[in-house]
mmCIF file of the C-alpha atoms, coordinates in Angstrom:
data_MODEL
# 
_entry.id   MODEL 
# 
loop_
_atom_site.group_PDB 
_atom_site.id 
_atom_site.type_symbol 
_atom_site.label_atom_id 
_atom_site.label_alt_id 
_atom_site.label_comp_id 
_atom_site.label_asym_id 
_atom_site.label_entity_id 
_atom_site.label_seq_id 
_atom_site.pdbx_PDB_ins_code 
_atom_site.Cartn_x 
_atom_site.Cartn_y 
_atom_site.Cartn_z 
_atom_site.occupancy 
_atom_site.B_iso_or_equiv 
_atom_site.pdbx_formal_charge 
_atom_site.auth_seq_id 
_atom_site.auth_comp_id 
_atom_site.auth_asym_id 
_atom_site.auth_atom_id 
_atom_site.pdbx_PDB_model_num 
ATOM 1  C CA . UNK A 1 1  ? 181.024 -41.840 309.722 1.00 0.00 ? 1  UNK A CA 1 
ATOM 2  C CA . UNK A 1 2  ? 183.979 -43.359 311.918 1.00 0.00 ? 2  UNK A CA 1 
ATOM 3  C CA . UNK A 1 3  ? 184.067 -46.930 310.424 1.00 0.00 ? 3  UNK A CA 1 
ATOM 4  C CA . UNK A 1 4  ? 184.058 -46.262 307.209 1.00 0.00 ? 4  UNK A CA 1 
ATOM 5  C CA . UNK A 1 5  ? 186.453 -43.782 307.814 1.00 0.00 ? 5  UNK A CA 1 
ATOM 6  C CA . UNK A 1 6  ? 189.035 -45.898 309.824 1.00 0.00 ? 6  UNK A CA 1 
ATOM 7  C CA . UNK A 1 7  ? 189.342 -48.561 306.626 1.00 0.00 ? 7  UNK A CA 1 
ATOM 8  C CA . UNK A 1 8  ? 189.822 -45.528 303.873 1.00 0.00 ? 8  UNK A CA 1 
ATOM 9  C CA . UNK A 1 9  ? 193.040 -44.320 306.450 1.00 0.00 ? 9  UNK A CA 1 
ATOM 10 C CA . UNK A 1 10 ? 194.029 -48.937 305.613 1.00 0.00 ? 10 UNK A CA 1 
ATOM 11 C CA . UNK A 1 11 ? 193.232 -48.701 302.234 1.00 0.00 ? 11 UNK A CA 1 
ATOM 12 C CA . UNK A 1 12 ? 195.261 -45.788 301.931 1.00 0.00 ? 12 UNK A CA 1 
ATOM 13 C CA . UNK A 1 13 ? 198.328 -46.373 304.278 1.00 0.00 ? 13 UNK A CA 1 
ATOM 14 C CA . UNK A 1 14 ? 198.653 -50.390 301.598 1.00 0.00 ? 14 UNK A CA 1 
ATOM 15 C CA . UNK A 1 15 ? 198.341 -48.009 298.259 1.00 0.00 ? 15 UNK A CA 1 
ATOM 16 C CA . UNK A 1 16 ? 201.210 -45.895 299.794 1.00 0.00 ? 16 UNK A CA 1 
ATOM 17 C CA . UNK A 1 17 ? 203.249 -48.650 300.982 1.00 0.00 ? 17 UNK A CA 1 
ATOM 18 C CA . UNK A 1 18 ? 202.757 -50.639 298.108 1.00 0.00 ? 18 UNK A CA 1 
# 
């Protein structure tokens, strides 16, 4: 459950940014 969680901490690091 470390890959999936490394691209939810992306996902939501661009929906803060953005």
């Amino acid at each position: 459950d470390e890959k999936p969680h490394k691209v939810y901490a992306i996902f939501r690091v661009d929906k803060d940014g953005q």
